[in-house]
N, C-alpha and C positions, 0 to 999 in steps of 0.2 A: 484771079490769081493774086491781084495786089493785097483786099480785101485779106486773104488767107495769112498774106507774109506778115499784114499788120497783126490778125489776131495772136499767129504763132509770136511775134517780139512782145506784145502786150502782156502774154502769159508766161513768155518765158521771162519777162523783167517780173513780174508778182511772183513768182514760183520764187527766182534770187531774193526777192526785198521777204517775203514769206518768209523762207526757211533761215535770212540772215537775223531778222527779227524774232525767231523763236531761238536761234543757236546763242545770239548774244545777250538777250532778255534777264538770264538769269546772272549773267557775269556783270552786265552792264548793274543791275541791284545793286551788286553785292560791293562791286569795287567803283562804285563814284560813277560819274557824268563822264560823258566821252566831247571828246573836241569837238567845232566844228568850222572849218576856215574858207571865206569866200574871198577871194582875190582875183583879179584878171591883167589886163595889156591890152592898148591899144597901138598898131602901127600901119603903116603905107606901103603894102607891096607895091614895086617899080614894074608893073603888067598889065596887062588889058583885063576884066572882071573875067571873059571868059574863058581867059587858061588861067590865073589866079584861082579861081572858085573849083574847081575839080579838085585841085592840089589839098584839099582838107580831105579826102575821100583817105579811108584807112590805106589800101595801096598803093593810091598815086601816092600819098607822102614819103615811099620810099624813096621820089627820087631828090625831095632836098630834105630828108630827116638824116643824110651824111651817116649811114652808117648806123645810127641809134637807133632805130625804128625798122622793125621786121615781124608785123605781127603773123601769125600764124591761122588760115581761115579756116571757120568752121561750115560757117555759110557764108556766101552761097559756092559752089564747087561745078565750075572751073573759079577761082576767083575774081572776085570782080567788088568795083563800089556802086552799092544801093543802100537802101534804103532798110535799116533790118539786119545787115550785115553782124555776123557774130565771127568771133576771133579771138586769139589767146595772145600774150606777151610777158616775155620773161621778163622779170626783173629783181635780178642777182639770183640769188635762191628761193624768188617767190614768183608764181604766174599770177596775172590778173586774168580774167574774161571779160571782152568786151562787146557792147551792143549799140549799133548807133542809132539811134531814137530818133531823127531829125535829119534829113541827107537833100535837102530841097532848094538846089542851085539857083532855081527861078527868083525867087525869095530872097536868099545869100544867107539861110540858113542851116548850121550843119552842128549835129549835137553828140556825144556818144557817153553813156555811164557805164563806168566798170570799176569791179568789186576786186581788192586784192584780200582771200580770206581771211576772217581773223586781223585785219591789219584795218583798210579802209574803203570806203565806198566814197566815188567820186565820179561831180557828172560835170563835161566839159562843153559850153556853151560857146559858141563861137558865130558872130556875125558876120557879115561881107556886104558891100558896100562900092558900089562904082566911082569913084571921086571924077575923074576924066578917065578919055577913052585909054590912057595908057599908067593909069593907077588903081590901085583898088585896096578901100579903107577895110581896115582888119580889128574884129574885137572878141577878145578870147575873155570868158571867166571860167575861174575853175570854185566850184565847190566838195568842198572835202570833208570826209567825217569819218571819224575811228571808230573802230567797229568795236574795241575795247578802251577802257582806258590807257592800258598801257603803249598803245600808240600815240597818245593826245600830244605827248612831244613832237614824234614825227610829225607827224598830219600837220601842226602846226609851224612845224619847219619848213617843210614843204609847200604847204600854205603861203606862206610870208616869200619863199623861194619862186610862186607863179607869177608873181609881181614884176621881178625883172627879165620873164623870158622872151619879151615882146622881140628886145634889139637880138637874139638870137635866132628867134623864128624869123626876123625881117630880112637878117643876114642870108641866111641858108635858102628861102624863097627866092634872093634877088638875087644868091649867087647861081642857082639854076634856072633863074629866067634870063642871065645875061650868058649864060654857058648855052641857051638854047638857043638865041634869040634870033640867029640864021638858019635855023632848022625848017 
């Protein structure tokens, strides 16, 4: 069964990179070079690695994503976080699709790429890391790329924008691990 979820994510990321690669091919020509921006964050969640490490899973982040973060599953159904998982999220007037490529808590590796179409393709690399029993070191990068030129702005804002999300992710985890923390 695992075997199967991998092949299905492998094909369905070639199928995305595929037909994004023929849709842009001919725009990408004609109108210049497209951006491309790698940026990350490092910080210390205030919690023990194994309620820290779950909390990157696309659902459990709802509960210290405050509101921001409500993806939509596609797989798997009833929802749940593995390995494979695919999911949609609005953002403003545009959906991304997302897939998480990497979901391997043993390890404290946890990865997901997602395409917003026509705009940009980005894959979000995140480490974990035990420091002591009641810390756990955090390393997020993001890589970004415009699917057209006329994103290279954004992407690039956005880009230089991943840089300072670390003291915001640190916030929002430590303020749901201390809201939890007699539960």
């Amino acid at each position: 069964m695992k075997g199967a979820l991998v092949m299905i994510s492998v094909l369905l990321l070639a199928v995305i990179a595929i037909l994004a690669f023929l849709h842009f091919r001919s725009r990408r020509d004609s109108a210049g070079p497209v951006a491309h921006v790698e940026n990350g964050f490092e910080f210390v969640a205030h919690g023990p690695y194994k309620i820290v490490a779950p909390l990157f899973g696309a659902s459990a982040e709802r509960v210290w994503g405050e509101g921001h973060w409500n993806p939509k599953f596609l797989y798997p159904s009833p929802e749940r976080d593995t390995f494979g998982e695919v999911f949609t999220v609005a953002h403003s007037h545009l959906k991304s699709v997302w897939v998480n490529t990497a979901l391997d808590l043993e390890t404290g590796h946890v990865q997901y790429v997602y395409v917003v179409p026509d705009a940009q393709a980005v894959l979000i690399d995140i480490h974990l890391q035990e420091k002591n029993p009641s810390a756990t070191g955090v390393r997020v990068v993001y890589h970004r790329t415009a699917l057209n030129p006329s994103f290279n702005a954004r992407v690039t804002k956005l880009g230089n924008d991943d840089r300072d999300m670390g003291n915001e992710w640190q916030a929002s985890i430590d303020g749901f691990l201390r809201g939890n923390a007699n539960q």
